[in-house]
N, C-alpha and C positions, 0 to 999 in steps of 0.2 A: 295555552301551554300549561301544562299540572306540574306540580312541584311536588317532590319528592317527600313526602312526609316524613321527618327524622321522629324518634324516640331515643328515648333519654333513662338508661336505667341504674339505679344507683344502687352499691355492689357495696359499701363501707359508709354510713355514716358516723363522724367522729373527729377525733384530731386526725393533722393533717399524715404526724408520724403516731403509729399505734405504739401501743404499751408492747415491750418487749419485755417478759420475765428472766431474770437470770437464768444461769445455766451450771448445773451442779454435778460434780464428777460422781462415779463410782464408790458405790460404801467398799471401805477397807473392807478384811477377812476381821473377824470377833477377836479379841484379846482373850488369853487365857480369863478364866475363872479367877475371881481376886481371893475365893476361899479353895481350902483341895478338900473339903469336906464339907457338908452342911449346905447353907443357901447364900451366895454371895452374888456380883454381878458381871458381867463382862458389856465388853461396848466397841464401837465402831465409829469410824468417822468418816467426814465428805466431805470435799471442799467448794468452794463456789471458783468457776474453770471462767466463766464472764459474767460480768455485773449486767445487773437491771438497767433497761435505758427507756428514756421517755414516762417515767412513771408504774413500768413494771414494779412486778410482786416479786422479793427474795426475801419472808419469814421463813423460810425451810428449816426444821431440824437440821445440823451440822454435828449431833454427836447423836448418835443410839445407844439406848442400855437395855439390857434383858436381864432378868433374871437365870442365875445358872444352879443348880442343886447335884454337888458329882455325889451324893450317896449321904448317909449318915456319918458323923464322927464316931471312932471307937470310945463305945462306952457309954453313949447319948441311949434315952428312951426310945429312937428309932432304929436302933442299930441292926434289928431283927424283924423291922416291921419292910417290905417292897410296899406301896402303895398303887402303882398300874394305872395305865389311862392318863398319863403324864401328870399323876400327883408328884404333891412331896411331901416328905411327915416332917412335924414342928411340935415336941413335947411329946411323942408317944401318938400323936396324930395326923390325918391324912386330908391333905387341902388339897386344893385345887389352885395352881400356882397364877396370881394375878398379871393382866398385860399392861405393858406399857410403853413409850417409844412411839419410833417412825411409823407410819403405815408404810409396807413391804407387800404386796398383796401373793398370795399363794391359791393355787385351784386343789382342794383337796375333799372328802367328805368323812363325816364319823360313820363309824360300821354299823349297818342296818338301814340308813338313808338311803333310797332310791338312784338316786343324782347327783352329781360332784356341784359342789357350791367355790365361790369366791370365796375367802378369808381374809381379813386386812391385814393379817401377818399371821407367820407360822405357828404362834402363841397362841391365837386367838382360836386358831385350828383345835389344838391340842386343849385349848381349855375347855372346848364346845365337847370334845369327845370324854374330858374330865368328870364336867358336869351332868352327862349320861352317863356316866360309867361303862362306857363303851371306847373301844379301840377307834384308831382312825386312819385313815390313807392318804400319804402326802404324794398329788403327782406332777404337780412343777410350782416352780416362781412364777406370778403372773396371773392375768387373768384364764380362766377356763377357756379351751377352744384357740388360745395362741399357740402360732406354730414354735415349740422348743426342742431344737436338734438335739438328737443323741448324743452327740460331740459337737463343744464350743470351737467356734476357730479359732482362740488364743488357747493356752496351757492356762487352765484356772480349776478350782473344786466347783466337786459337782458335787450339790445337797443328793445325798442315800442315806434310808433308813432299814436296818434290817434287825430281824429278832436274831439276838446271836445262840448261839450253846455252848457253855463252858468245860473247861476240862472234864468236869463229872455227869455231863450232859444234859447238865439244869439251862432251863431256858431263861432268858432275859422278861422282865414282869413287862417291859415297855419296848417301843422303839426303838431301837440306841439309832443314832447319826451316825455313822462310820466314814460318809462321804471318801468320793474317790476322786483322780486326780484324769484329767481330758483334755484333750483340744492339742492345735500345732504347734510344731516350737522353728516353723522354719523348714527353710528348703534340704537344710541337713539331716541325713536319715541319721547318724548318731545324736542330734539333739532329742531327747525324753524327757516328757513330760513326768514327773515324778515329787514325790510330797516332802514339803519341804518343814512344815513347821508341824507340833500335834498337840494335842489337848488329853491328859490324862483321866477318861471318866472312870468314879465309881460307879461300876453297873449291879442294880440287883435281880440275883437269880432265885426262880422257883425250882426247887427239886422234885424227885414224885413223890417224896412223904412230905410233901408241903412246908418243909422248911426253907429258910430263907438266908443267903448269901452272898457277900459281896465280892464281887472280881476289879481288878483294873484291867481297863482296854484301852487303848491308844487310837485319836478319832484324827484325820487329818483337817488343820485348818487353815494351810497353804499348800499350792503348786510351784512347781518351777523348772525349766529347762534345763536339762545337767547332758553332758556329753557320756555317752555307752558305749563301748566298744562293740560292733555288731558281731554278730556271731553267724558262722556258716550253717547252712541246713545240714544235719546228720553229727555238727559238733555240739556237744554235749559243755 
């Protein structure tokens, strides 16, 4: 009689219970700008939603700070300088705005490159396009090649960058963020998703005799569900 030859293959060598990392909720929306002119900071937070167990890893960043720049102050040595390609001017000149913070990854590329690359955050995007002195194209959160719907299924902002045109039909030197507001609010056709909170940027415009001016535009930095009253087809 032959006996069944068993094999034996081992799938986990280690302790008996694995390392479990914490688990960290959703970064808030950005805080306004702590300056309304010149170069100041905003930031965001996260919390930890379940602890680490067995030895897991929770050094996470729990606050993010960026740099934020809405425009020169009236009066300052930048006041008539736009710098483009997401500089900022500091004393009459034009840098290239330093990163710092969470990695956030975005798939985006600088204009003239072949191929959309990775970025470890939206900053790091704009400072690659800085540092060419070239423009650049942001097209989702995330790595490249992930699927990102058109529309979130909750009511939240959706990062959009668009060159704007101002009353006199000068165009924006940069990107501006305008973001807009998506996703469901619920089985009620009167629940709308619509913007709740905004951030006041100074935007600098080129003109066509190459002078240079500043506009305020209003950027959304929250969503929220608000009841509408629907309206009939043909009513106005």
């Amino acid at each position: 009689m032959c006996l069944n030859k068993l094999t034996t293959k081992i799938t986990y060598s280690g302790p008996c219970k694995r390392p479990v990392d914490c688990r960290l909720s959703t970064w808030t929306v950005w805080s306004h700008c702590s300056k309304t002119c010149g170069t100041g900071v905003r930031t965001r937070n996260r919390r930890v939603v379940a602890t680490a167990k067995y030895g897991g890893k929770c050094g996470f960043n729990l606050i993010d700070r960026d740099p934020c720049t809405y425009g020169p102050c009236p009066g300052s040595p930048c006041a008539k300088i736009a710098c483009g390609h997401g500089g900022f001017c500091r004393d009459g000149n034009c840098y290239c705005q330093p990163c710092a913070g969470a990695v956030d990854p975005v798939c985006g590329k600088v204009e003239g490159t072949a191929l959309a690359g990775k970025f470890e955050s939206l900053c790091l995007l704009r400072y690659a396009a800085c540092v060419s002195k070239k423009g650049y194209i942001f097209y989702n959160r995330g790595n490249c090649g992930d699927h990102v719907p058109n529309e979130p299924l909750d009511c939240s902002v959706i990062t959009e960058f668009k060159y704007m045109n101002d009353s006199q039909n000068c165009r924006s030197v940069d990107l501006v963020r305008m973001n807009r507001c998506g996703g469901g609010c619920g089985k009620d056709p009167k629940d709308c998703c619509r913007a709740k909170d905004f951030a006041t940027l100074n935007v600098g415009f080129r003109c066509a005799d190459k002078s240079v001016r500043y506009s305020k535009i209003k950027s959304i930095l929250s969503c929220e569900c608000r009841k509408e009253e629907l309206v009939k087809q043909g009513q106005k």
